[in-house]
N, C-alpha and C positions, 0 to 999 in steps of 0.2 A: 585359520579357524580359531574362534576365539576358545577360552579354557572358561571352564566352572568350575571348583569344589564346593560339591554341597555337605553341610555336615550337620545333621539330624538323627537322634535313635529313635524316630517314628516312621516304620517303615512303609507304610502308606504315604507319606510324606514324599520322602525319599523316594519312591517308585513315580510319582507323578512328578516332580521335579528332574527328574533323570530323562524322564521320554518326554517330556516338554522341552528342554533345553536343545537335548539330542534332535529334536525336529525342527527347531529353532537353529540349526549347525552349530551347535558347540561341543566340545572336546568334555567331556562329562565326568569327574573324578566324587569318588564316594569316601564319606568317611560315618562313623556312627556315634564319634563321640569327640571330644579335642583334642583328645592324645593321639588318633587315630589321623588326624587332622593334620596335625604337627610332624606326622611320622611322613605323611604324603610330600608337605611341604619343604621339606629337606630335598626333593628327589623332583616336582614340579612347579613351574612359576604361572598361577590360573589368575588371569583379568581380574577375575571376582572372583569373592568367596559367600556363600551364603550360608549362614551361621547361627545354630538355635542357640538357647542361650541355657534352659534347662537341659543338660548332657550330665550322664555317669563319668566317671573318673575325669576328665578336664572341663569344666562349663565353660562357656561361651566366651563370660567377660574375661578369663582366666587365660584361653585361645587368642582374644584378639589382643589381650594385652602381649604373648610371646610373639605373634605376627610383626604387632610395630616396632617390636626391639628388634625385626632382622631386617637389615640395611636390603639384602634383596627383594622386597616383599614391598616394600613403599607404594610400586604403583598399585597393587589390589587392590583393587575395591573393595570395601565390606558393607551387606545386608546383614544384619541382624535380622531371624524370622523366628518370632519369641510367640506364646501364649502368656507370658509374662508382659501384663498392659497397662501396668502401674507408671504414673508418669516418670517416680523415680527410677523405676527400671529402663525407660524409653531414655530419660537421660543420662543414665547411667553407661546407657550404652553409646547415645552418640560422643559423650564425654571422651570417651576410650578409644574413638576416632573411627567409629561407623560413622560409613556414610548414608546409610539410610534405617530406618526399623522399622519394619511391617511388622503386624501384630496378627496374632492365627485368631479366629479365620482368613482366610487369605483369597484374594484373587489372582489367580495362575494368570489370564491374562495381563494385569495388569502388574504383577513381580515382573513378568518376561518384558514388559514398556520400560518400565523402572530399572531394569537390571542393560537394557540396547541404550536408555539411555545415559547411564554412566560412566559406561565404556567404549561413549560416540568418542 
């Protein structure tokens, strides 16, 4: 079973992402912010990670950057799922070694194509 941690403080967000993946078979890890995220990561190794970018105490860019300092972590995936849709943000993020950034609004269907496909 593949792993996800999702990490979003919008909890609508989070709740349709969680039973979406979960019925899609995946192992489904929550977090609400980047520190929250980090704290998990220590303890789980998830395929992907899906990743907002506005969060309270660790943002996004600030999470992916401590992801790619830890040597076990290399093969994650990372979504950026941002309402931040400024191009400098979108590059900003794949700069920092996302591999994808979807922008809110979002299509659930097609995160779950995008998310099967990077972790073919």
């Amino acid at each position: 079973m593949k792993k996800i941690l999702i990490v979003d403080d919008e909890p609508n967000i989070v709740m349709s992402l969680e039973y979406t993946f979960k019925k899609n078979n995946f192992e489904v890890f929550i977090a609400r912010d980047g520190q929250e995220a980090l704290d998990i990561l220590n303890n789980q190794l998830p395929d992907i990670i899906i990743l907002d970018v506005m969060m309270p105490m660790v943002d996004g860019f600030a999470t992916l950057e401590q992801i790619k300092k830890d040597e076990r972590l290399q093969h994650c995936k990372v979504i950026f799922l941002s309402a931040k849709n400024k191009e400098k943000d979108i590059e900003k993020g794949l700069s920092l070694g996302a591999n994808l950034y979807v922008v809110k609004p979002f299509s659930l269907k097609k995160l779950v194509e995008q998310v099967q496909n990077l972790i073919q």
